[in-house]
C-alpha positions as CSV (number, residue, x, y, z in Angstrom):
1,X,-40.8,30.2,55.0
2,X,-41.8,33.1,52.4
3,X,-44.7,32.8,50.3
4,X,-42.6,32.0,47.3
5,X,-40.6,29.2,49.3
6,X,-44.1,27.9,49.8
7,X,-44.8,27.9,45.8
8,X,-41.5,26.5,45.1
9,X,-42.2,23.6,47.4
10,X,-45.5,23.1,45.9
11,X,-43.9,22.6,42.9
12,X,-41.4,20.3,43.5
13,X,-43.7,18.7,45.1
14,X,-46.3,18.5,41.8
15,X,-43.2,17.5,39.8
16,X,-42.7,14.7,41.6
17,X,-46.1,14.1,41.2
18,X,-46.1,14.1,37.1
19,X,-43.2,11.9,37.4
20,X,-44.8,9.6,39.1
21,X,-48.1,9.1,37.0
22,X,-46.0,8.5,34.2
23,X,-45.3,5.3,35.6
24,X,-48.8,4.8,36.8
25,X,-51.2,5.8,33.5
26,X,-50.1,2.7,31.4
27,X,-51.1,0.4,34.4
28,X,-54.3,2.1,34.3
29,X,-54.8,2.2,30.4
30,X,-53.9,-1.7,30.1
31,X,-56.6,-2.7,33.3
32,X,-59.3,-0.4,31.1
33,X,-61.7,-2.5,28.8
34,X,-63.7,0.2,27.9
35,X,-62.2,1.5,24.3
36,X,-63.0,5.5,25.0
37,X,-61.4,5.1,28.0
38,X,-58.4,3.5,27.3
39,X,-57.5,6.0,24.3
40,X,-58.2,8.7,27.1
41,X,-55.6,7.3,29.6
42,X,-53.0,6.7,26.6
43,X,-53.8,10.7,25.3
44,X,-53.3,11.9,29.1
45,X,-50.0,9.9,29.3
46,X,-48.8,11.8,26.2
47,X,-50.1,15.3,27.6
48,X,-48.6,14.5,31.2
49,X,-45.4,13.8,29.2
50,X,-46.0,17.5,27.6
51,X,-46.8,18.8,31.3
52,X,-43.6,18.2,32.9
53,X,-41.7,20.5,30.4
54,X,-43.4,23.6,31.4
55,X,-43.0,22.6,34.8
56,X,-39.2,22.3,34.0
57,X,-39.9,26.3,32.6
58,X,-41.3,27.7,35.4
59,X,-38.3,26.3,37.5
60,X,-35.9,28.2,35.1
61,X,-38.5,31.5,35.1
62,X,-37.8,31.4,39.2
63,X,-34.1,30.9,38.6
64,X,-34.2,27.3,40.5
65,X,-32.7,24.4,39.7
66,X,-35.5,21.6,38.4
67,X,-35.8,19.3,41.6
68,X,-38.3,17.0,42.5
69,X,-39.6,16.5,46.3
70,X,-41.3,13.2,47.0
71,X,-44.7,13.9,46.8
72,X,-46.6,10.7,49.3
73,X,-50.1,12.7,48.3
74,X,-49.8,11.3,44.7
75,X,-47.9,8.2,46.3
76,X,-51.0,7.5,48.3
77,X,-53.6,7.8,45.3
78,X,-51.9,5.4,43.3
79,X,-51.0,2.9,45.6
80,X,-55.4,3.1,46.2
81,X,-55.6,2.5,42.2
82,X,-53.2,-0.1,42.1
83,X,-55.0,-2.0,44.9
84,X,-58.1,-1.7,42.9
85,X,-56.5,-3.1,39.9
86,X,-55.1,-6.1,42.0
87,X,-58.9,-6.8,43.4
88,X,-61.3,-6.3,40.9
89,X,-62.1,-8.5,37.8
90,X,-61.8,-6.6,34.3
91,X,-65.0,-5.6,32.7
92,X,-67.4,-2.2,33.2
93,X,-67.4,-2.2,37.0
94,X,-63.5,-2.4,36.9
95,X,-63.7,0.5,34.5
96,X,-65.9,3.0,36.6
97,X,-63.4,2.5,39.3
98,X,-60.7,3.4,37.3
99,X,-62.2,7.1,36.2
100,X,-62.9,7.2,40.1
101,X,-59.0,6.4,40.9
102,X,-58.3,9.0,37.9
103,X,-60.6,11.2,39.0
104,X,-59.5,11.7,42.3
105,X,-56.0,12.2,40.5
106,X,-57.1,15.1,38.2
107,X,-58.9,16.7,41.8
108,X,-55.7,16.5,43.6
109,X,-53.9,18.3,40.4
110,X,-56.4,20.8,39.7
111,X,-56.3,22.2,43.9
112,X,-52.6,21.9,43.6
113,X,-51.6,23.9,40.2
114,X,-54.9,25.9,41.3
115,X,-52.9,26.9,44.7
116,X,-49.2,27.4,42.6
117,X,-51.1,29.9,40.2
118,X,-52.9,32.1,43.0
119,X,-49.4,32.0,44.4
120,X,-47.7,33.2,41.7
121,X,-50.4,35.8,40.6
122,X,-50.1,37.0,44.0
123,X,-46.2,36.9,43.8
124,X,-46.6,39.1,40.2
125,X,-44.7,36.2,38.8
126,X,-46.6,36.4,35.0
127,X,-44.5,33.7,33.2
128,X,-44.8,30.9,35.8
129,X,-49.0,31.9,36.0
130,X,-49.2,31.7,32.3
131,X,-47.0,28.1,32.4
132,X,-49.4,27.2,35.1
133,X,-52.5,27.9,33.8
134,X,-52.5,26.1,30.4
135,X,-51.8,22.8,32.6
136,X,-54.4,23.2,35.5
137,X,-57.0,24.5,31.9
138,X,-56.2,21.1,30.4
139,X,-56.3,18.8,34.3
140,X,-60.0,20.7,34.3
141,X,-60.6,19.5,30.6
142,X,-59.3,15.7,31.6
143,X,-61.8,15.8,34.9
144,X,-64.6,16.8,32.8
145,X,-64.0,14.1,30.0
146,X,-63.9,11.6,32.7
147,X,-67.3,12.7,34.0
148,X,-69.1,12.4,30.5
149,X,-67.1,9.2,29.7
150,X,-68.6,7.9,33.5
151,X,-72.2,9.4,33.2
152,X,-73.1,8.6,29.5
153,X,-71.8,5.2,29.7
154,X,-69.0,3.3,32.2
155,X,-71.2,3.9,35.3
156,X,-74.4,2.8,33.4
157,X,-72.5,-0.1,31.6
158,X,-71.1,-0.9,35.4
159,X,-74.9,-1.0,36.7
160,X,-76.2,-3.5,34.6
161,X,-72.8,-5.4,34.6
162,X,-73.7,-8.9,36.4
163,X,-77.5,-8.0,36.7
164,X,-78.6,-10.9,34.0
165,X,-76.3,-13.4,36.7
166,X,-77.9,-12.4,38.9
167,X,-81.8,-12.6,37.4
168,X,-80.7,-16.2,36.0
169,X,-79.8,-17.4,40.0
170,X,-83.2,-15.4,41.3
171,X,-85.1,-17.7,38.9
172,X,-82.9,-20.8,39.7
173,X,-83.5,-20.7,43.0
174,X,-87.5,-21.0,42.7
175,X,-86.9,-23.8,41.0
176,X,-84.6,-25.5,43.4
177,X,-87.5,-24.6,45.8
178,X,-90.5,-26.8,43.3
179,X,-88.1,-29.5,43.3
180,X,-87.3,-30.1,46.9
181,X,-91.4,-29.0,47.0
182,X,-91.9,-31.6,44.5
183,X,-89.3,-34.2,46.4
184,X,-91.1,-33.7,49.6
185,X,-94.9,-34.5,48.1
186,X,-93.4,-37.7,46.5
187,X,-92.4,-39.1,49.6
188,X,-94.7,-37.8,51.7
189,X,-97.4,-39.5,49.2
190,X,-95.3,-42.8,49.1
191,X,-95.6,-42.6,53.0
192,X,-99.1,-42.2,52.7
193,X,-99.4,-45.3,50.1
194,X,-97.0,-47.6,52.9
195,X,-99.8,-46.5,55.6
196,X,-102.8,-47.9,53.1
């Protein structure tokens, strides 16, 4: 296989790939309770919408017919973020696993329209590096949105998220403890007063 085989693969591959979160990014938006990050899911569906057409272009700059090839990377990274929408409860925790999930999405775009634009630099194929670039510029601008969104507040929100519960049984328990404390003197002193 030629070097240009190899980018052509790649990109079927990716376009399956697009295809696929198209499905996937309104599953994600609707489990998301945190506002910010549910308007950023719904504006990546629209610019992964607007991804797959220059994807479509750069098949037509190589003279190839616009085929898909199943793409089980991408497969394999939803399927882990819809098991995480199936098993957690919604709220802030639920949240900073879902930039995680989209995160780890956004990685595996950026290495592979990273790889197909070295390729085709190498391959002094200008139009499909120029196509290229704009959508591995704007996967970079997605992963660092997700990073503020997570770091400023999801992850933070996510770490105090059940804390008061958890305070509230801490401080019931110690009382469980004077009572049965409490129990045991009663009718240890009733013994006592049965022995007199």
């Amino acid at each position: 296989m030629t070097l240009q085989e190899r980018l052509l693969d790649e990109l079927r591959d990716l376009y399956h790939a697009e295809k696929q979160l198209l499905r996937a990014i309104p599953k994600m938006a609707k489990a998301a309770t945190h506002e910010d990050l549910r308007e950023g899911f719904e504006m990546h569906l629209e610019e992964t919408r607007e991804q797959v057409t220059p994807l479509e272009e750069v098949f037509e700059a190589m003279d190839e017919k616009v085929r898909a090839k199943n793409c089980p990377g991408m497969a394999g990274i939803i399927e882990e973020g819809s098991e995480l929408m199936q098993n957690e409860e919604p709220g802030a925790v639920m949240d900073a696993a879902l930039i995680a999930a989209a995160q780890r999405v956004e990685h595996y775009e950026i290495g592979a329209y990273g790889t197909c634009v070295a390729w085709a630099r190498l391959l002094g194929m200008d139009e499909v590096v120029s196509l290229l670039e704009q959508t591995l510029e704007e996967e970079k601008a997605t992963d660092k949105k997700l990073t503020a969104l997570a770091e400023q507040e999801v992850n933070l929100n996510a770490a105090s998220e059940g804390q008061g519960e958890e305070e509230e049984e801490e401080e019931a328990q110690p009382a469980r403890g004077r009572k049965s404390a409490s129990r045991r003197q009663s009718s240890s002193s009733r013994g006592v007063r049965a022995k007199a």
